[in-house]
N, C-alpha and C positions, 0 to 999 in steps of 0.2 A: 638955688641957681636955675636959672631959664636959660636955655639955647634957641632963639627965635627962629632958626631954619638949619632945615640940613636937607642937602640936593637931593638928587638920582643917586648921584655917587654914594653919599655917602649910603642913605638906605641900600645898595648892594650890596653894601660892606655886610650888613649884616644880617638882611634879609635873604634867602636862599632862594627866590623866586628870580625867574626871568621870562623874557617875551613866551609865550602872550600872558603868563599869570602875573607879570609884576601887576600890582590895580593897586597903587601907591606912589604919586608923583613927587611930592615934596612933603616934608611935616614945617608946621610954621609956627608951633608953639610946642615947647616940651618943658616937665617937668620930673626928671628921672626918679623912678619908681611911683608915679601915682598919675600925671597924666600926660598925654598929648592931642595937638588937634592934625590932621593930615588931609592933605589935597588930592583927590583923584578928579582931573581933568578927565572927562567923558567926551568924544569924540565922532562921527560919522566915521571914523578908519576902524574902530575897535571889531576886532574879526567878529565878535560875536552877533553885530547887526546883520553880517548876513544874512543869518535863518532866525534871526529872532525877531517874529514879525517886522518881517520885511517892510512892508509900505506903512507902517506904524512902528518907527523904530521904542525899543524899551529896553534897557538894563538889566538882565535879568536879577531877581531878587537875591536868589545865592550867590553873587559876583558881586553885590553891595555887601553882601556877609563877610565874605572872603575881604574884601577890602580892609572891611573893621577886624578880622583875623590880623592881614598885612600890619595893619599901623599898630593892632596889639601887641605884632609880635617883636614891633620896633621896640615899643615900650619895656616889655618885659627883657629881652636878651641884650638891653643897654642895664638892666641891674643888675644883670649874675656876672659872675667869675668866668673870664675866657670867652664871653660869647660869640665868636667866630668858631668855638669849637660846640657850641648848641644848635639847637635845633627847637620851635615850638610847634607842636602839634596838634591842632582845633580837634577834641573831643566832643565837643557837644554843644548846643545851643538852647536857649531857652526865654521866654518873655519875647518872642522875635513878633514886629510886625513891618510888613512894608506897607506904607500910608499914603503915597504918594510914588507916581513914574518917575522914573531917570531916561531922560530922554539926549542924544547928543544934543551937543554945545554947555550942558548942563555942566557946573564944577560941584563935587559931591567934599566936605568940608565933613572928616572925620572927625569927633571926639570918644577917644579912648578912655576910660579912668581902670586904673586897677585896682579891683575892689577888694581881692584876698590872692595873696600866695603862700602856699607853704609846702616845703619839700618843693616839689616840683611841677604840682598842681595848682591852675591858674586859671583867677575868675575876671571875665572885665566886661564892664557897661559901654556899651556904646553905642551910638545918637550919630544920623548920617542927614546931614542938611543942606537942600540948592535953596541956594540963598540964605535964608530966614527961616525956610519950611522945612520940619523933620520930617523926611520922608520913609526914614528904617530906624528903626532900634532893635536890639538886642542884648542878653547875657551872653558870650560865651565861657568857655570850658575848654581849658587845654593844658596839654603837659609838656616841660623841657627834657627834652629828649637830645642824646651825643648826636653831634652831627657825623655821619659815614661821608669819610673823607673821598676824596677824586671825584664827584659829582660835580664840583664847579668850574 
């Protein structure tokens, strides 16, 4: 079973992140427990242009990471039990390269795959592309952890 989109809203539901760390605008492809694809729209308002090279706006590389963490973590806490009472936690990264700028106006077209879970520790491939061109990939490393309630 495919669900071809899920808003804002719904990623709130169960992503734990809000302004300015949401960096996950829509998922447009899912396939629960092994993968999805997700939209981060990149923008001239995103705070981070500020100071990051100002008169050469860029994305910084960890904030494309974080993104494919985001859509990972959509992925993963739509297959466990109660996932509004989870939480996933980026442990570690590894195979990471950034290949290519993100620069505003850019749409950054996540694909997540989950490549192993067990117990609660969680590995996933992801491929970050404007347009056609990959411009980041990565493994990462992360574990489901209880979400500490009153924080939303």
């Amino acid at each position: 079973m495919t669900n071809p989109s899920f808003t804002i809203e719904d990623i709130l539901k169960v992503v734990p992140h809000r302004y300015p760390f949401v960096l996950i605008d829509r998922i447009i492809d899912y396939h629960p427990g092994d993968k999805l694809t997700a939209i981060k729209n990149v923008t001239f308002n995103e705070h981070f242009f500020q100071g990051h090279f100002p008169g050469q706006p860029v994305m910084p590389g960890v904030l494309i990471l974080e993104s494919m963490a985001q859509a990972g973590a959509f992925l993963v806490l739509n297959t466990v039990e109660n996932p509004l009472d989870k939480n996933m936690f980026f442990t570690g990264v590894s195979d990471s390269k950034i290949r290519a700028p993100v620069t505003p106006g850019d749409q950054l077209r996540l694909e997540m795959t989950l490549v192993k879970m067990k117990l609660t520790a969680i590995r996933l491939k992801g491929e970050a592309y404007v347009k056609n061109k990959l411009v980041a990939q990565a493994t990462i490393m992360a574990n489901i952890v209880e979400r500490v309630k009153g924080g939303d």
